[in-house]
One Martini backbone bead per residue (centre of mass of N, CA, C, O) as a GRO file, in nm:
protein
  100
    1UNK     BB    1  -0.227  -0.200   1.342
    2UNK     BB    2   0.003   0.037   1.148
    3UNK     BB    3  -0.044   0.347   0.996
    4UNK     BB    4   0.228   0.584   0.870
    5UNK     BB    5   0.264   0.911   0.727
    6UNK     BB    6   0.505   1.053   0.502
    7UNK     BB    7   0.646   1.332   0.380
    8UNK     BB    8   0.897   1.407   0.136
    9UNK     BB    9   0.786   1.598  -0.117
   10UNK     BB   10   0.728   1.414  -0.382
   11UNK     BB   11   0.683   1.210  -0.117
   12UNK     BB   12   0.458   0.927   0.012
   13UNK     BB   13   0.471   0.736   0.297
   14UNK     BB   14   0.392   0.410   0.393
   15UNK     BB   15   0.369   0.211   0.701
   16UNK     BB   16   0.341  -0.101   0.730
   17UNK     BB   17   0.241  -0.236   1.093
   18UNK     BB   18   0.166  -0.559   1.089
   19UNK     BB   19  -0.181  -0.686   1.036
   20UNK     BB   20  -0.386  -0.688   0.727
   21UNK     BB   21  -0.677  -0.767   0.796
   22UNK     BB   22  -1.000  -0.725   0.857
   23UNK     BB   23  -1.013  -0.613   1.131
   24UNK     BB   24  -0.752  -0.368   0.967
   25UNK     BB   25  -0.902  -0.242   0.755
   26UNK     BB   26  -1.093   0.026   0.793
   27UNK     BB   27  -0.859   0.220   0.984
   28UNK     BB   28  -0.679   0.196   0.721
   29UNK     BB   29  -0.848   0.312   0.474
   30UNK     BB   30  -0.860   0.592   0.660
   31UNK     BB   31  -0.517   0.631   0.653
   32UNK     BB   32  -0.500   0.660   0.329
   33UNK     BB   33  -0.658   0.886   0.211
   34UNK     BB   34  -0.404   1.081   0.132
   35UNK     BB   35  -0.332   0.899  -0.087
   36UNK     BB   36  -0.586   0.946  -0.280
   37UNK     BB   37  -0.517   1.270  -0.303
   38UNK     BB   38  -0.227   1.263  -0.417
   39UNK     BB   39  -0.085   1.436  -0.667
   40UNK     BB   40   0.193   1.399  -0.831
   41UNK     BB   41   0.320   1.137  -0.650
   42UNK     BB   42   0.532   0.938  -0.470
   43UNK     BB   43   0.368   0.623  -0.358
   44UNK     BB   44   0.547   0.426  -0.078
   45UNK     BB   45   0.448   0.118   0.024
   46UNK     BB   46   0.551  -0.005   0.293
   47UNK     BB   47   0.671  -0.352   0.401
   48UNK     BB   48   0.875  -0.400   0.639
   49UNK     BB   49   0.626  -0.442   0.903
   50UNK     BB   50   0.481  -0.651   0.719
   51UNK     BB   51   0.291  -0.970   0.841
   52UNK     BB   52  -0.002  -0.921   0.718
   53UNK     BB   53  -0.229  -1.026   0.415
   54UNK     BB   54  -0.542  -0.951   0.277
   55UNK     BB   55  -0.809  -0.926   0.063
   56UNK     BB   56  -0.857  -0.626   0.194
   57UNK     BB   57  -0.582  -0.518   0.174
   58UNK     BB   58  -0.558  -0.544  -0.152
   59UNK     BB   59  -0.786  -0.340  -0.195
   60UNK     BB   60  -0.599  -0.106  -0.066
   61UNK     BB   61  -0.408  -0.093  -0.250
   62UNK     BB   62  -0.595  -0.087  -0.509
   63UNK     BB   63  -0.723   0.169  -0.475
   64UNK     BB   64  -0.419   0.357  -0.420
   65UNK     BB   65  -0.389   0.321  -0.775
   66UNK     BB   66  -0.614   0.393  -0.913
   67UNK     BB   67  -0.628   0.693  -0.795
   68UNK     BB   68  -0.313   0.764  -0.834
   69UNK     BB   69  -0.370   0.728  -1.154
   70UNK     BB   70  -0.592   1.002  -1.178
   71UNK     BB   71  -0.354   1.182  -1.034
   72UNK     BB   72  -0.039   1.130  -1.119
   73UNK     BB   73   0.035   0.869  -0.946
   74UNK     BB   74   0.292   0.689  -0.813
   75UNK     BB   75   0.326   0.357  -0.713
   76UNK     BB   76   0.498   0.176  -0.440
   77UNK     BB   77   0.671  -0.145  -0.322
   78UNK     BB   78   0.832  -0.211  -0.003
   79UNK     BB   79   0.928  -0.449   0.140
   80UNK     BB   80   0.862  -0.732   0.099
   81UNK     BB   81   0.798  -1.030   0.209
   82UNK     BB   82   0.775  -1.404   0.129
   83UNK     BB   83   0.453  -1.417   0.201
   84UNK     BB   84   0.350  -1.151   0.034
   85UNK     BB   85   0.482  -1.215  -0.132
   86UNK     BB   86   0.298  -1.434  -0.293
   87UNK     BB   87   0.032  -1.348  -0.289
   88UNK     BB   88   0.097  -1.162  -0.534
   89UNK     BB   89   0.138  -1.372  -0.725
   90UNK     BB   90  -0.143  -1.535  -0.707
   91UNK     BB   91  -0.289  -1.247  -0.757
   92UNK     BB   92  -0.136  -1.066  -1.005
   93UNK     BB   93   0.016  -0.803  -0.828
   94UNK     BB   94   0.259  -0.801  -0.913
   95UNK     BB   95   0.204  -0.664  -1.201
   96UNK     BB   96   0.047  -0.398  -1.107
   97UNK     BB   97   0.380  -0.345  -0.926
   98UNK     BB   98   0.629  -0.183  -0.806
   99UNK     BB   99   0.884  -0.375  -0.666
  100UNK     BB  100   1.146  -0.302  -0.440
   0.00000   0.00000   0.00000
């Protein structure tokens, strides 16, 4: 599991890629940090080359919106494939996030 965070203007992109389960969730979190600090900015999290998601991994996606709703930032979540959609649908996530 790999993620890269890009700035560019308003807006900070995480790339999420592999898979984002318990044994990849806490330096996950650590690589996000930047995201809950962003004030004001358009926070992107890709998930085109993300192939899955756990229980820890929803609680970071849930926690980068936490923060960035305190900060005056906006969450967008981009290019989930059909089995993270569904994890989203079944937990509810769906409706918590702008999906593009």
């Amino acid at each position: 599991m790999t993620t890269t965070i890009q700035q560019s203007g308003n807006q900070m992109i995480a790339l999420f890629s592999g898979r984002l389960d318990t044994a990849a969730a806490i330096p996950t979190a650590e690589a996000v940090k930047p995201l809950m600090e962003a004030e004001n900015k358009e926070i992107i999290l890709d998930c085109s080359q993300l192939e899955y998601i756990s229980s820890s991994g929803l609680r970071i996606f849930l926690s980068i919106r936490k923060e960035a709703a305190t900060l005056g930032s906006k969450v967008i979540v981009r290019s989930i494939n059909a089995d993270i959609r569904q994890v989203f649908v079944m937990t509810g996530f769906i409706s918590l996030f702008e999906i593009q």
